[in-house]
N, C-alpha and C positions, 0 to 999 in steps of 0.2 A: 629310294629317290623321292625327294619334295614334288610335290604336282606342282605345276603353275599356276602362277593367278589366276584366276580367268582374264579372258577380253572384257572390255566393256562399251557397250554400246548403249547411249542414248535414243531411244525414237524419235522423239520431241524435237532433238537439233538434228538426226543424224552424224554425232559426234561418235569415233573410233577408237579406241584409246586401249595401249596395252598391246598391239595387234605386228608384226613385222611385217617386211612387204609381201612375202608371199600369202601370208594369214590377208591381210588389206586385197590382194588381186581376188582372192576366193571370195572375201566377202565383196565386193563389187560384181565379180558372177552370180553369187550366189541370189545378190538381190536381183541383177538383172535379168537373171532364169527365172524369178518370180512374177517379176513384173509382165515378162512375155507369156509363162504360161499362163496366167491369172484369165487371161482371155479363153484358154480353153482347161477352164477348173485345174489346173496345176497339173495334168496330164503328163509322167514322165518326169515330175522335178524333183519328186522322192528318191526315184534312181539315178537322177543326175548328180545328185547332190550328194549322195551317199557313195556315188564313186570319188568324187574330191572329197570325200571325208577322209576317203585313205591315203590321204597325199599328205596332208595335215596333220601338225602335232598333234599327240591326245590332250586337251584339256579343253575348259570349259569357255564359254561365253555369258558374258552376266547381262542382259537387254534390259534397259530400265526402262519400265514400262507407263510408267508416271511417278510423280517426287513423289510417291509411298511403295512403288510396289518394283521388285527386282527378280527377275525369274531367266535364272538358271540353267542350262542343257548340254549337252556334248557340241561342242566346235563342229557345224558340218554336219549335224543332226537333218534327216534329209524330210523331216515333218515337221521340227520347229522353226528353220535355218528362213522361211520365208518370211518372219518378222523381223527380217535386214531389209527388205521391203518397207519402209514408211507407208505408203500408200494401201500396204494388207490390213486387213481386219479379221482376226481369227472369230470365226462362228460370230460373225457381225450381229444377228438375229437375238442373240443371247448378251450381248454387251447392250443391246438397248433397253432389255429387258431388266438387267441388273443396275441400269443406267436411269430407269424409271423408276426403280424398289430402293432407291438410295436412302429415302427417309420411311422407311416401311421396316419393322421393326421383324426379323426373321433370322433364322438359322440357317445355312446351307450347310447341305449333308451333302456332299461331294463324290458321288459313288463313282469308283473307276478316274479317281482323281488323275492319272500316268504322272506327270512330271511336277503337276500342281500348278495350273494357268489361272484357272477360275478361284481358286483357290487363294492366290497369290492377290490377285484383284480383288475380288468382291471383298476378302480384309483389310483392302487398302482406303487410306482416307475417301478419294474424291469416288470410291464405292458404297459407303457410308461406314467404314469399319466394322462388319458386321462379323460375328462368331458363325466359324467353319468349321467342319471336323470333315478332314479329308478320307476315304478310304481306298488302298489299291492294292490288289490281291500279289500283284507280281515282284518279285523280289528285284527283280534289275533296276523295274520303276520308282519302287518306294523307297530305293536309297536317297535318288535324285531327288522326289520330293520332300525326304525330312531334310535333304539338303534345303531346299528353296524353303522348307518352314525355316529353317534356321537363319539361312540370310536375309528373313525378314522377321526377326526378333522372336522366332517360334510363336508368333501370333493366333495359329491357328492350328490344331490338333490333328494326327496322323492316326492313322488304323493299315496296321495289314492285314488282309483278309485271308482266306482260304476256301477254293474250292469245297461246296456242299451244301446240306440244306440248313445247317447250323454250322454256325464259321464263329472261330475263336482266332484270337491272330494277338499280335504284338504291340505294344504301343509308347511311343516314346516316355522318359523316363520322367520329362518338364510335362507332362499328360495328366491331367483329373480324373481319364479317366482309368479301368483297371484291365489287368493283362489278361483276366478271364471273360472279359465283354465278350459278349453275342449278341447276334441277331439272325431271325427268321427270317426265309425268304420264300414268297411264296410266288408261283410263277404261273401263267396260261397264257396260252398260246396258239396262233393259228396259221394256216395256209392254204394259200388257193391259187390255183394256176388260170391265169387270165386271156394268154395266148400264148398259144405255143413253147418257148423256150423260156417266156416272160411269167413270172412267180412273186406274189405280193406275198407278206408274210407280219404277221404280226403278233407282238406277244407284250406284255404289262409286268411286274414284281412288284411286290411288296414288299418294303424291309420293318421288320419289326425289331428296334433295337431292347435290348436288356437292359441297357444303362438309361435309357429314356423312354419312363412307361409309358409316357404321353404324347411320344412323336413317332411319327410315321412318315415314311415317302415313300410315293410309288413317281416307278421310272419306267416309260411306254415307249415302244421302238415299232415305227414299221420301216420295213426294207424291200427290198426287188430289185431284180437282175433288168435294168430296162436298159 
């Protein structure tokens, strides 16, 4: 059986297109479960949303996210579905930051790319078109983002990766680079209990890639159960 087109949905107008009514009533909940939980950090709109996922035909939605950049998901997806939301700003902190690097001349290495967001934007014009190379360990994920490379001209380069301390993984066939890429990762890490059931935790990596003797990225994470 053919899959369906995707939906398409514009941000910029709010315009729907491609969508029947019942596809149309879910996206009008779906934004306006955003917009109310937004008040309390989206609490609950994962599982909301992911229960009317199962109501919903399987196919895609296509959200253009500016006249360069088009990013792709499952209909009813209940982590992407709140940029039916106009008013969201995914990881708002980090769109200013690439928003300020637009004429700064850099690579983004994309590690744990999932579906390709950042990925999809920061290669897009009003991002300064800058050279990505995505990577995502997980196979469910990285279908969806060689998808989104694709519906934007394969503009920007996919890696899958694999669990361990030297990871060799797959790479699209439009790719420079080669199917036997590696890179090192090197990891430390820490924890400390602060009060009682409350646990700060922090840890850093380093990726050393094979294909690029000269580049490096480290990606730093702290976390806690507060």
């Amino acid at each position: 059986m053919t899959a369906q087109a995707p939906i398409q949905f514009d941000r910029a107008s709010g315009t729907l297109e491609g969508a029947n009514l019942w596809e149309r009533t879910a996206a009008l909940a779906l934004s306006t479960g955003s917009k109310i939980s937004q008040h309390f950090s989206h609490r609950g709109y994962n599982h909301c949303a992911n229960l009317l996922r199962r109501t919903l035909p399987a196919r895609n939605i296509a959200v253009r996210l500016n006249e360069d950049a088009v990013f792709e998901f499952p209909y009813g997806d209940g982590y992407w579905s709140k940029l039916l939301n106009r008013g969201y700003h995914y990881e708002d902190e980090l769109e200013l930051l690439f928003r300020g690097a637009v004429d700064v001349d850099y690579t983004l290495i994309d590690c744990g790319a999932n579906y390709g967001y950042w990925s999809v934007l920061v290669s897009s014009r009003p991002f300064g078109s800058h050279k990505v190379i995505a990577i995502e360990p997980s196979s469910q994920n990285f279908s969806k983002l060689a998808n989104n490379a694709l519906v934007n001209g394969d503009r920007f380069d996919v890696i899958a990766r694999w669990d361990g301390l030297r990871r060799q993984g797959n790479v699209l066939r439009t790719s420079d680079l080669l199917s036997d890429s590696a890179l090192l990762r090197y990891t430390v890490g820490g924890s400390m209990r602060l009060y009682k059931t409350t646990r700060l935790k922090m840890s850093g990596e380093l990726y050393d890639f094979s294909d690029f003797p000269d580049r490096y990225v480290i990606h730093t994470a702290v976390t806690g159960a507060f």
